[in-house]
Structure formats: structure tokens, C-alpha cells
C-alpha positions as CSV (number, residue, x, y, z in Angstrom):
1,X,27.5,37.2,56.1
2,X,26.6,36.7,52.3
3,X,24.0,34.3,53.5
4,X,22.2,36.6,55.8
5,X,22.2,39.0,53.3
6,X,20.9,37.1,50.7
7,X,18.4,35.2,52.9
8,X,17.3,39.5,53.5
9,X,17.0,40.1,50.2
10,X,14.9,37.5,49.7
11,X,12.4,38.0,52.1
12,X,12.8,41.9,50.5
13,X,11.4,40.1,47.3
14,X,8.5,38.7,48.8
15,X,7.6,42.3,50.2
16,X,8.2,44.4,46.8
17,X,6.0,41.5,44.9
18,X,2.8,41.9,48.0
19,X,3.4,45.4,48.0
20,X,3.3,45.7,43.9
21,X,0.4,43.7,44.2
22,X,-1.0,45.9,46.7
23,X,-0.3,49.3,44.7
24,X,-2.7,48.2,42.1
25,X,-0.7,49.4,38.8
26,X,1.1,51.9,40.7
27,X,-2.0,53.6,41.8
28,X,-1.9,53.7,45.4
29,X,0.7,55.7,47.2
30,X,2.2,53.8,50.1
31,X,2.4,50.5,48.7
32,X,4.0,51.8,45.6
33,X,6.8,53.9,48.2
34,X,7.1,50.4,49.6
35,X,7.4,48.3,46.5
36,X,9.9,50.8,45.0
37,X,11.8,50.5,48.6
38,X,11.8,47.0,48.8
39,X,12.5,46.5,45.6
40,X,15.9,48.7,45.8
41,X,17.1,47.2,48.7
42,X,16.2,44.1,47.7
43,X,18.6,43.7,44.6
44,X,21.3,45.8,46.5
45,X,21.6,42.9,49.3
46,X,21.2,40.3,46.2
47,X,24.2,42.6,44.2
48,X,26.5,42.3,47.3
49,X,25.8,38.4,47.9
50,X,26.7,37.9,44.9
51,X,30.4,39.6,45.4
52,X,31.2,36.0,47.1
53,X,28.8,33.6,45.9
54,X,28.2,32.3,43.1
55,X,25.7,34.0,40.3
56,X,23.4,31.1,40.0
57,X,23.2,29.4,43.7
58,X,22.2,33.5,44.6
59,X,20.3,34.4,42.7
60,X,18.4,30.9,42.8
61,X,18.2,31.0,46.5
62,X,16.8,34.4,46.2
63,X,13.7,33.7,43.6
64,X,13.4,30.8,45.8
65,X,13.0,32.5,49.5
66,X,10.9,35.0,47.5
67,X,8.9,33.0,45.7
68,X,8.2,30.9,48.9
69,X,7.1,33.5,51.2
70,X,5.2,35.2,48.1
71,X,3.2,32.0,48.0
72,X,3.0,31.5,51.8
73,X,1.6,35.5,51.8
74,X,-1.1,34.6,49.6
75,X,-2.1,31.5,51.3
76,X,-2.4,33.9,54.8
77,X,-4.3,36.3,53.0
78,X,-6.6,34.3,51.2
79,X,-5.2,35.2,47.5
80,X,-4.3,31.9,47.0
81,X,-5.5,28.0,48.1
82,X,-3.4,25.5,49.7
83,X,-3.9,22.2,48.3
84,X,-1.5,19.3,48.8
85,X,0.5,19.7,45.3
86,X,0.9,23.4,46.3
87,X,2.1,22.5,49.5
88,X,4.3,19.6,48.6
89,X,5.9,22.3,45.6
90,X,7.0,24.3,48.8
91,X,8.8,21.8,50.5
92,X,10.5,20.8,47.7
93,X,11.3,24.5,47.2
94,X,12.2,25.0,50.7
95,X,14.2,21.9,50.3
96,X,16.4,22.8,47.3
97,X,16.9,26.1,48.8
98,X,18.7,24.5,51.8
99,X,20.6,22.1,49.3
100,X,22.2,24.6,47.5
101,X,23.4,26.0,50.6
102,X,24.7,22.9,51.9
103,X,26.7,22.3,48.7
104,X,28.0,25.6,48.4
């Protein structure tokens, strides 16, 4: 169950970093609401993982599924240009993610 909640979490991170992107310094309502939700629930599910996991393999996991689908937002939006570094990077990201999991 730490998993899924972490893996949550995660994905939580990717939202609160689009939506403080979206807020634009805090200056448009709903995203900041969202951001400041996302955010909060985001490093509640990462506190709780972290009850049973260990401190670095979660909190690793989590900057990783967050910085991933961060980067895979931006690509979708437009914000950002895939390349083939950029897209090998994510495998490798996406790969060490399900290492640590594997050896934990």
C-alpha cells in the first residue's frame, strides 16, 4: 500500500509544479487553490510512504514520478521540446524508478 501511495504522491507533485506554473506567481486564483492542494496532499501521501520505506528510495521515487510527468506535461503542452537526449533521460528515469522498487 506504500507504493500506491507514494506512486500518488508523485503524480500529486507533477500537478502542484503545472499548477504553480499555471498560477503565475500566485496570481491567479484556481491554479494557486490547486497548487496549494496538491502540494498538501502531495507530501502527506510522501510522509506516510515513508512510515515503511525507506527515506531515500521514497523520496527518490517521488522527485522521480514527479519530475517525469512534469517533463512529459510540458512536452504535451508545448512548454518544452522533445529531442532524443531528453527522451533517452526519461527512460533512464523511468528505469531507475522501477529499479529501486525492485530492490527494495
Amino acid at each position: 500500500m506504500a507504493w500506491l501511495i507514494l506512486i500518488a504522491s508523485g503524480v500529486l507533485e507533477a500537478v502542484w509544479a503545472a499548477a504553480l506554473s499555471a498560477s503565475d506567481g500566485f496570481k491567479r486564483p484556481r491554479p494557486t487553490a490547486l497548487f496549494f492542494a496538491a502540494l498538501a496532499l502531495s507530501m502527506a501521501g510522501l510522509s506516510w510512504a515513508m512510515t515503511s520505506l525507506p527515506t531515500g528510495t521514497a523520496y527518490a521515487v517521488w522527485t522521480g514520478v514527479g519530475a517525469t510527468l512534469t517533463v512529459l506535461w510540458g512536452l504535451r503542452t508545448g512548454q518544452e521540446r522533445a529531442t532524443w537526449g531528453r527522451s533517452l533521460l526519461l527512460v533512464l528515469l523511468v528505469g531507475s524508478i522501477i529499479g529501486l522498487k525492485a530492490v527494495s
